[in-house]
C-alpha positions as a Markdown table, in Angstrom:
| # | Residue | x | y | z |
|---|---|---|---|---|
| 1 | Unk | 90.5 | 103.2 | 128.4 |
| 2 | Unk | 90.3 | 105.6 | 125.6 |
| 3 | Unk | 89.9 | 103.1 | 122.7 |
| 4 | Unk | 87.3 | 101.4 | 125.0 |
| 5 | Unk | 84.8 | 104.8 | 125.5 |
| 6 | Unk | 85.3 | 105.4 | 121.8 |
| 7 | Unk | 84.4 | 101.9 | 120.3 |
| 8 | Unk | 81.1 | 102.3 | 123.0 |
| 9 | Unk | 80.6 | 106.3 | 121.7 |
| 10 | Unk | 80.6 | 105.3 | 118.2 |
| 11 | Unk | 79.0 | 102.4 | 118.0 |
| 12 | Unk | 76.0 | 104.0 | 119.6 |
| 13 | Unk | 76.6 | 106.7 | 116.9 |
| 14 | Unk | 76.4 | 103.8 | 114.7 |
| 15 | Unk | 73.2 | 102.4 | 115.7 |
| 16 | Unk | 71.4 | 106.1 | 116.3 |
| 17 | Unk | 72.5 | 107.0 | 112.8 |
| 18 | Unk | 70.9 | 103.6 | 111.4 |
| 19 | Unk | 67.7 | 103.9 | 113.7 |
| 20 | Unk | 66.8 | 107.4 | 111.5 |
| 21 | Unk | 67.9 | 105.3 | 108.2 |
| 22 | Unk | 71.0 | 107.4 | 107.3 |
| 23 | Unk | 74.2 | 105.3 | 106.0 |
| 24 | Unk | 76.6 | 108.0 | 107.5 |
| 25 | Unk | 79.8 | 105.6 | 105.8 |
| 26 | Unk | 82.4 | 107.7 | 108.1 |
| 27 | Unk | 80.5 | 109.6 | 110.7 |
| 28 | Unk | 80.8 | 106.5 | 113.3 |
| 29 | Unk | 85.0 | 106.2 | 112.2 |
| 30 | Unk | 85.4 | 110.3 | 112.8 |
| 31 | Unk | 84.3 | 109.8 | 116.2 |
| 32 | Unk | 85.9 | 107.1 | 117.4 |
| 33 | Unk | 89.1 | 108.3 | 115.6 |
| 34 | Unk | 89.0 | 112.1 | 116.9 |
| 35 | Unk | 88.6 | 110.2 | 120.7 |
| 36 | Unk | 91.2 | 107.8 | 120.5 |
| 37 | Unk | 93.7 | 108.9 | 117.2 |
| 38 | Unk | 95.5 | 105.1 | 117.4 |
| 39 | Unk | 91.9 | 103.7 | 117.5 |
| 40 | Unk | 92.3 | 101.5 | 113.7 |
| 41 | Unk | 95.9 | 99.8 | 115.8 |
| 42 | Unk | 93.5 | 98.4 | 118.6 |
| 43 | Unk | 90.4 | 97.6 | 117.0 |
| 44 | Unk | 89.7 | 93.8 | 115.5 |
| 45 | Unk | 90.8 | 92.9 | 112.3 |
| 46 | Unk | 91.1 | 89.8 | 110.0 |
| 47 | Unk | 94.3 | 88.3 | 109.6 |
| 48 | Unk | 94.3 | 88.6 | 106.1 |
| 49 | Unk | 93.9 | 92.2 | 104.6 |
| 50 | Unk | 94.1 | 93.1 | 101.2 |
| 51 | Unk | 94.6 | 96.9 | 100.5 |
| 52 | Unk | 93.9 | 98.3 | 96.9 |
| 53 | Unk | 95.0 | 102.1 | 96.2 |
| 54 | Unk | 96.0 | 103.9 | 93.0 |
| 55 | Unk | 94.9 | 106.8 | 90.8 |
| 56 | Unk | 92.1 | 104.8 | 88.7 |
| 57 | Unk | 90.5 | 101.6 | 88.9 |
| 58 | Unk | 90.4 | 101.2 | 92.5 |
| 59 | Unk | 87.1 | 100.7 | 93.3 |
| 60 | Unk | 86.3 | 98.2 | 90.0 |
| 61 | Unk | 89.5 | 96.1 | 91.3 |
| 62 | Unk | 87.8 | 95.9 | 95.0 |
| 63 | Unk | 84.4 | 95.5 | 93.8 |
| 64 | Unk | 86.0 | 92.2 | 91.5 |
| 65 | Unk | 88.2 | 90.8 | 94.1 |
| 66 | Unk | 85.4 | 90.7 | 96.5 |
| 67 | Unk | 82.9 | 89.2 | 94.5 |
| 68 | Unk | 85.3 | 86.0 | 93.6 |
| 69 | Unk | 86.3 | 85.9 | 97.3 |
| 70 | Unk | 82.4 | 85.7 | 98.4 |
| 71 | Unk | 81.1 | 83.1 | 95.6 |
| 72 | Unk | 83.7 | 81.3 | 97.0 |
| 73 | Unk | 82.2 | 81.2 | 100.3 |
| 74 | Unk | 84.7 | 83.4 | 102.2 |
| 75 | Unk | 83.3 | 86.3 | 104.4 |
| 76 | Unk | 85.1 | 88.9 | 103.5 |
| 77 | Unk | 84.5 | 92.5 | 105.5 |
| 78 | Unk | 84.6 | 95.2 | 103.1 |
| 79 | Unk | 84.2 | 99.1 | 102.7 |
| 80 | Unk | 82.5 | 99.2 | 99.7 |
| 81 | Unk | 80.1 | 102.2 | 100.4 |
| 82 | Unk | 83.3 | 103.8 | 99.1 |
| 83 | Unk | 84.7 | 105.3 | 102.4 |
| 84 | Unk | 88.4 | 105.1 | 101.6 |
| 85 | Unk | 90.1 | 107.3 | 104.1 |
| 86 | Unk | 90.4 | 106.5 | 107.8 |
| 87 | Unk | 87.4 | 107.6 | 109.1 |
| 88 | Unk | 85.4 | 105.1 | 106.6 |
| 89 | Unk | 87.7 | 102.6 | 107.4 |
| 90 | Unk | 87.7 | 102.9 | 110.6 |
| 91 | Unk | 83.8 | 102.8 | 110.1 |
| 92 | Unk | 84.0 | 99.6 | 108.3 |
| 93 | Unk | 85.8 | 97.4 | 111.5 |
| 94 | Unk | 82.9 | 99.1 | 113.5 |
| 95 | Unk | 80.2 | 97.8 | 111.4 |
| 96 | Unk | 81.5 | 93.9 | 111.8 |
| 97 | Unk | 79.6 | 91.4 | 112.9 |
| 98 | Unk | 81.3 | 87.9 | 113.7 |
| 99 | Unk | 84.2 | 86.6 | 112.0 |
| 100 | Unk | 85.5 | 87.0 | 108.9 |
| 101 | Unk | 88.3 | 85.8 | 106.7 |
| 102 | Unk | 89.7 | 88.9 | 104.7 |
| 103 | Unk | 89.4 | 92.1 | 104.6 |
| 104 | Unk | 89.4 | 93.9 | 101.2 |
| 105 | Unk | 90.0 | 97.5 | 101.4 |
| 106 | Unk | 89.9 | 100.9 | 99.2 |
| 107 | Unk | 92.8 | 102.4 | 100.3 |
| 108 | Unk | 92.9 | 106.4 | 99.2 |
| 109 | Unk | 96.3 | 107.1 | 98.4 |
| 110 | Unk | 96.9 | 110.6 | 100.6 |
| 111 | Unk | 95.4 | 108.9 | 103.5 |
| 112 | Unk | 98.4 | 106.1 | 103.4 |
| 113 | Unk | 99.5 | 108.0 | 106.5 |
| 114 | Unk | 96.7 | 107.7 | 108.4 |
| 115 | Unk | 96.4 | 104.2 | 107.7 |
| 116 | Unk | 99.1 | 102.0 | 107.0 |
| 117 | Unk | 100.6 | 102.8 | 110.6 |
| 118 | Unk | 97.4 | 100.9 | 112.2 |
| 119 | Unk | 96.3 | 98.4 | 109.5 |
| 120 | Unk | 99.3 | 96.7 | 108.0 |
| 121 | Unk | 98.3 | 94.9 | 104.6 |
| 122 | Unk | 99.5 | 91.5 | 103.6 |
| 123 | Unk | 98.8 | 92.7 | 100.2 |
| 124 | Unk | 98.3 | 95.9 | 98.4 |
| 125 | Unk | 97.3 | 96.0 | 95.1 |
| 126 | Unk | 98.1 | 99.3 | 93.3 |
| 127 | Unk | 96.5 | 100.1 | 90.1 |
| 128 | Unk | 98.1 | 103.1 | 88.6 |
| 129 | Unk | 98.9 | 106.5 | 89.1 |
| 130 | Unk | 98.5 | 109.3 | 87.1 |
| 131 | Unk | 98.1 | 113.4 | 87.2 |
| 132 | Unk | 94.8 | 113.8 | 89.3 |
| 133 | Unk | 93.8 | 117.2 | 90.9 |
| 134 | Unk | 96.8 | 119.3 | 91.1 |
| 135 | Unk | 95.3 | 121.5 | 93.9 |
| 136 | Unk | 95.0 | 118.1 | 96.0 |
| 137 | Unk | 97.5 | 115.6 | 94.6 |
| 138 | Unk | 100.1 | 118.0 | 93.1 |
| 139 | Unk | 101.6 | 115.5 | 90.9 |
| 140 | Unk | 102.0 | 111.4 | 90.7 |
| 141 | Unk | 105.1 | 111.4 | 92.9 |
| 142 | Unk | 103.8 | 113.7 | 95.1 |
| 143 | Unk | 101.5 | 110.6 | 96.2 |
| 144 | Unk | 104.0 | 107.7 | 95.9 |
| 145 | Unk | 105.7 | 109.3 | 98.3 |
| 146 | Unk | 102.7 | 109.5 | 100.8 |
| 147 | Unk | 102.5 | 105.2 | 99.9 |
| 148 | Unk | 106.4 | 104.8 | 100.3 |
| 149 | Unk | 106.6 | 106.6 | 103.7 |
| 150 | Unk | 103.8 | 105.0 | 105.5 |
| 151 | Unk | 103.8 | 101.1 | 103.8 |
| 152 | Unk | 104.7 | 98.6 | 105.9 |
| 153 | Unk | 107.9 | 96.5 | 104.9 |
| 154 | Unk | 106.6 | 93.5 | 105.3 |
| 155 | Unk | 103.8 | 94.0 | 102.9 |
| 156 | Unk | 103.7 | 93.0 | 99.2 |
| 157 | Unk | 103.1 | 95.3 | 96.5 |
| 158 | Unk | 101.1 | 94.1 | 93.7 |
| 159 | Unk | 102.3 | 96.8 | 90.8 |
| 160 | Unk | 101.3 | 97.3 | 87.2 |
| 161 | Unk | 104.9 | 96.7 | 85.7 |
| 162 | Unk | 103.4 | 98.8 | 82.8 |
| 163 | Unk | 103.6 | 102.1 | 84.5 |
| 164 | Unk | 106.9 | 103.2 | 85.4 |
| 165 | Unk | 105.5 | 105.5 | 88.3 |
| 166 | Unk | 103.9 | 102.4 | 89.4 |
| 167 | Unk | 106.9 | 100.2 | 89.1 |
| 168 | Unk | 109.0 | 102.4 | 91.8 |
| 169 | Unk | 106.7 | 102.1 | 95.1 |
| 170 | Unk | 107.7 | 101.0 | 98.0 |
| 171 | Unk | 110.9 | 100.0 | 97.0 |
| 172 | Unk | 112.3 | 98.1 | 99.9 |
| 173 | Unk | 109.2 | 95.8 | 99.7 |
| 174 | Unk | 108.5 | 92.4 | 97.9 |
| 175 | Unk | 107.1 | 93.6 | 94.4 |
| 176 | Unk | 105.0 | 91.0 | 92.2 |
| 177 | Unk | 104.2 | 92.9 | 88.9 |
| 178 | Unk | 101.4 | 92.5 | 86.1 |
| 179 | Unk | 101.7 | 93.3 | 82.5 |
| 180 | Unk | 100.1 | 93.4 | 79.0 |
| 181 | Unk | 102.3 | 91.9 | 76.4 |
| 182 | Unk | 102.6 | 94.2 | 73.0 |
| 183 | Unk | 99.5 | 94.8 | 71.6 |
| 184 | Unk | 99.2 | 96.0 | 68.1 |
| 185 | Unk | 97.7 | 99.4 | 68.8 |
| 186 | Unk | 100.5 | 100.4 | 70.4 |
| 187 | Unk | 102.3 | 103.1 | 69.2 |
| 188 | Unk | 106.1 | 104.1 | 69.0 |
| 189 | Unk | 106.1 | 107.4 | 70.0 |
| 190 | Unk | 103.6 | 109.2 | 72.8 |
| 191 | Unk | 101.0 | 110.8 | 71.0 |
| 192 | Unk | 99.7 | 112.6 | 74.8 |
| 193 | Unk | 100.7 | 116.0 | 75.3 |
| 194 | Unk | 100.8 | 115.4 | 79.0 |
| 195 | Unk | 102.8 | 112.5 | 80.1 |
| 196 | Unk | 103.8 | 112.0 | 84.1 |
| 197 | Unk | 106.9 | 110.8 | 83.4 |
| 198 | Unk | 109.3 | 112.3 | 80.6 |
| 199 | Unk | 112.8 | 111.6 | 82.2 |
| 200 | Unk | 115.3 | 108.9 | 84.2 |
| 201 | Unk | 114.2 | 108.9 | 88.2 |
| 202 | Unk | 118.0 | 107.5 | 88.6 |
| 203 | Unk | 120.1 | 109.3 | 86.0 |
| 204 | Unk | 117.5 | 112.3 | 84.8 |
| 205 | Unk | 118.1 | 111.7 | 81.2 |
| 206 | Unk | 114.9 | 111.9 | 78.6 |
| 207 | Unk | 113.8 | 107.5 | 78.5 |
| 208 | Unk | 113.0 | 106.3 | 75.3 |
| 209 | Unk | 110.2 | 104.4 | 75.2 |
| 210 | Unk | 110.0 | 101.0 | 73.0 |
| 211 | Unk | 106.4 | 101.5 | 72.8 |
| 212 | Unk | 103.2 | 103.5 | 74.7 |
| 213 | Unk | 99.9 | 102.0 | 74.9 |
| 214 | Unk | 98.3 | 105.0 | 76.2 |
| 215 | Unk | 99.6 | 108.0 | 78.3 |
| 216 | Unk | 102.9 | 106.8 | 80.0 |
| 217 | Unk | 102.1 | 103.7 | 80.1 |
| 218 | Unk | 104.2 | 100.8 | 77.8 |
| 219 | Unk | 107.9 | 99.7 | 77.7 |
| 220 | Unk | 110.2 | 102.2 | 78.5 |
| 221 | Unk | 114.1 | 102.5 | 79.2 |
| 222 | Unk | 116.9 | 104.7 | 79.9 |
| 223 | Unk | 119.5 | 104.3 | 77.5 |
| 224 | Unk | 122.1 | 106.1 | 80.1 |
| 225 | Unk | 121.7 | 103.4 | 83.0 |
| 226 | Unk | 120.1 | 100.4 | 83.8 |
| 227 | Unk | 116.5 | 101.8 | 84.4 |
| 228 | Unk | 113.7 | 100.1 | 82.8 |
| 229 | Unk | 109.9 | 98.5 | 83.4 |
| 230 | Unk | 110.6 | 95.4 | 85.3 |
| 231 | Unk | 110.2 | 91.6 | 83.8 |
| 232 | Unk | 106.8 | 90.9 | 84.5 |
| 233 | Unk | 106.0 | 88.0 | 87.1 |
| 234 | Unk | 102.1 | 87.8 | 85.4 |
| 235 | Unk | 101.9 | 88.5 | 81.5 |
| 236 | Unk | 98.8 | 88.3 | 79.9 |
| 237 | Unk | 99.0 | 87.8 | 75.8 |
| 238 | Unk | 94.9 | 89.5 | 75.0 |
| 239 | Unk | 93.1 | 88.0 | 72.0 |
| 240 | Unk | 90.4 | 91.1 | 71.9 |
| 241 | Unk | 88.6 | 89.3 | 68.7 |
| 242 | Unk | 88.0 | 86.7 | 70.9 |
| 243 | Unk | 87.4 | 88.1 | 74.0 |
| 244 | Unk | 90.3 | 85.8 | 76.3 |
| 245 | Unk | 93.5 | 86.1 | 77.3 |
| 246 | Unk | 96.4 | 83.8 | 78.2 |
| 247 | Unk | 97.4 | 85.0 | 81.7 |
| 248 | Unk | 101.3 | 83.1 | 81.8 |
| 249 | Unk | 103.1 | 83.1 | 85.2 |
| 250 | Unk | 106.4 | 80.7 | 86.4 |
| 251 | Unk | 105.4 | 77.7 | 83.9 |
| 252 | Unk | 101.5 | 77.8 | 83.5 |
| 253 | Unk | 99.0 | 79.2 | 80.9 |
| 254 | Unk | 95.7 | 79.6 | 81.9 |
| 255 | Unk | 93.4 | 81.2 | 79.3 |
| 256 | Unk | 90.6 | 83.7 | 81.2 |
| 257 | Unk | 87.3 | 85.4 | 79.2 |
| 258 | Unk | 88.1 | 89.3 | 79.1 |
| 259 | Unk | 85.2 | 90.9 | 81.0 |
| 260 | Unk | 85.9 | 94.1 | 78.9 |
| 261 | Unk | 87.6 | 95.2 | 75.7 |
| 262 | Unk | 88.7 | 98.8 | 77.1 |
| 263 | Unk | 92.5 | 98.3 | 77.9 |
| 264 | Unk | 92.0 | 99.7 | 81.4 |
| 265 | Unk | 89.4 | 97.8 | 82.8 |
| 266 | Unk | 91.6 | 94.7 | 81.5 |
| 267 | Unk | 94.6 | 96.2 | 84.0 |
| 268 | Unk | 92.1 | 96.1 | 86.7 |
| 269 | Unk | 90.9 | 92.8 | 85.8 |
| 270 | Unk | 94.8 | 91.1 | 85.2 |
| 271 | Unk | 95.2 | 93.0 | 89.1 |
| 272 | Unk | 92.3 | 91.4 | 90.6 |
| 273 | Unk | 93.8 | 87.6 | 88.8 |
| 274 | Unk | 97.2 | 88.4 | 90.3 |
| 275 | Unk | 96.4 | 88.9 | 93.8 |
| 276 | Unk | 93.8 | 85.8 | 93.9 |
| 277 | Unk | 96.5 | 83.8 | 92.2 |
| 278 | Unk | 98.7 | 85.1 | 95.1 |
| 279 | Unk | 96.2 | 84.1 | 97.6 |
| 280 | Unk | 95.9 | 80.8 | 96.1 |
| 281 | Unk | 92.9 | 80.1 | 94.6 |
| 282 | Unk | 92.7 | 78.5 | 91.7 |
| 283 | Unk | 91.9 | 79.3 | 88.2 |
| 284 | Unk | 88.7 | 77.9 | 87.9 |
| 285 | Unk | 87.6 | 79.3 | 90.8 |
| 286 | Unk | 88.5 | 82.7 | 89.7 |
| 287 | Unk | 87.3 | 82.5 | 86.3 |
């Protein structure tokens, strides 16, 4: 009965708030929500849902995936308005009209709590992390651990195998990780003055990185136990002078344009490849 008089409440908050032409991207969610806290477990969802958290590149990796999804001709329900906690997302299922086929999602990481509970992804895809506001987000394990106590089990990561934070989420679930091969820029040694992680999480001795490409991210080990990036299930070999890469998975090549030469944006593209390629659709299609 409660989840009933708080999809009616808010939807006529919805439709009041859109009658004086106001977007108000969570107001509608924070009502329902505050009437019926478990109101994101009851409400109607797609059976696919794709969530997509991290520190950067979040919003660019939902903004790609959704635009290959749609010019492929699925509906696909969306919080792009950039309401990423649970009141926008709670807004988003509120604002859906008829069917659709996926749901992609902008997941923020300290609201994994709030979330995950009710809307269990079959995917998440999670960009990076890195040392954000300290007065909010402390430091990057300080959020992994909001992620790794709140994920479902049966969801699979999606994880940049170049970041070693990265690497160690949810580490009971499936993981499917994305890399850069060696690229001539990098370097041997860190040349940041802040790097998020400096020592083993297994053994606490300093890891010696092979090489960094920026920040902490690169090919790291620990030469006092067996902890190291992972072997990449998705490796893609850039060719910046031509603007392409070859994206290599189990025994296929496929070459894709680079929509960017900026390493990062790369990252989010190879993450938006990796979870289409997961969902099937083919390379053309993607490309």
């Amino acid at each position: 009965m409660r989840y009933f008089i708080a999809l009616i409440v808010s939807k006529i908050v919805y439709f009041m708030i859109r009658l004086i032409g106001k977007d108000g991207t969570y107001f509608p969610g924070k009502v329902a929500i505050k009437i019926c806290p478990d109101f994101l477990g009851h409400i109607k969802k797609p059976k696919i849902i794709i969530g997509v958290t991290g520190t950067n590149g979040k919003t660019t990796v939902c903004n790609m995936i959704i635009d290959v999804l749609e010019d492929n001709g699925y509906r696909v329900l969306n919080n792009r308005k950039g309401a990423n906690i649970n009141f926008g997302i709670a807004s988003t299922f509120l604002e859906a009209k008829g069917e659709y086929d996926i749901a992609v999602l902008e997941i923020d990481e300290r609201s994994s709590r709030l979330i995950y509970p009710y809307v269990k992804p079959n995917y998440v895809v999670v960009t990076n992390f890195f040392r954000d506001s300290i007065r909010r987000n402390a430091h990057p394990e300080y959020i992994v651990d909001f992620i790794n106590n709140a994920i479902p089990k049966e969801t699979i990561m999606i994880l940049n195998g170049d970041d070693l934070i990265c690497t160690g989420v949810a580490p009971e679930n499936k993981h499917i990780y994305y890399s850069i091969d060696k690229l001539a820029t990098d370097t041997k040694e860190p040349i940041n003055i802040v790097r998020d992680i400096r020592i083993c999480p297994k053994c606490h001795s300093t890891l010696k990185y092979d090489y960094v490409r920026y920040h902490h991210l690169g090919k790291a080990h620990c030469p006092k136990c067996d902890f190291a990036n992972p072997i990449p299930n998705y490796l893609a070999k850039l060719d910046l002078d031509n603007m392409k890469m070859d994206y290599k998975y189990d025994t296929k090549i496929c070459t894709y344009p680079l929509v960017s030469n900026s390493i990062f944006n790369i990252y989010n593209e190879i993450a938006c490849i990796t979870l289409l390629t997961n969902l099937k659709l083919n390379p053309n299609d993607i490309k």
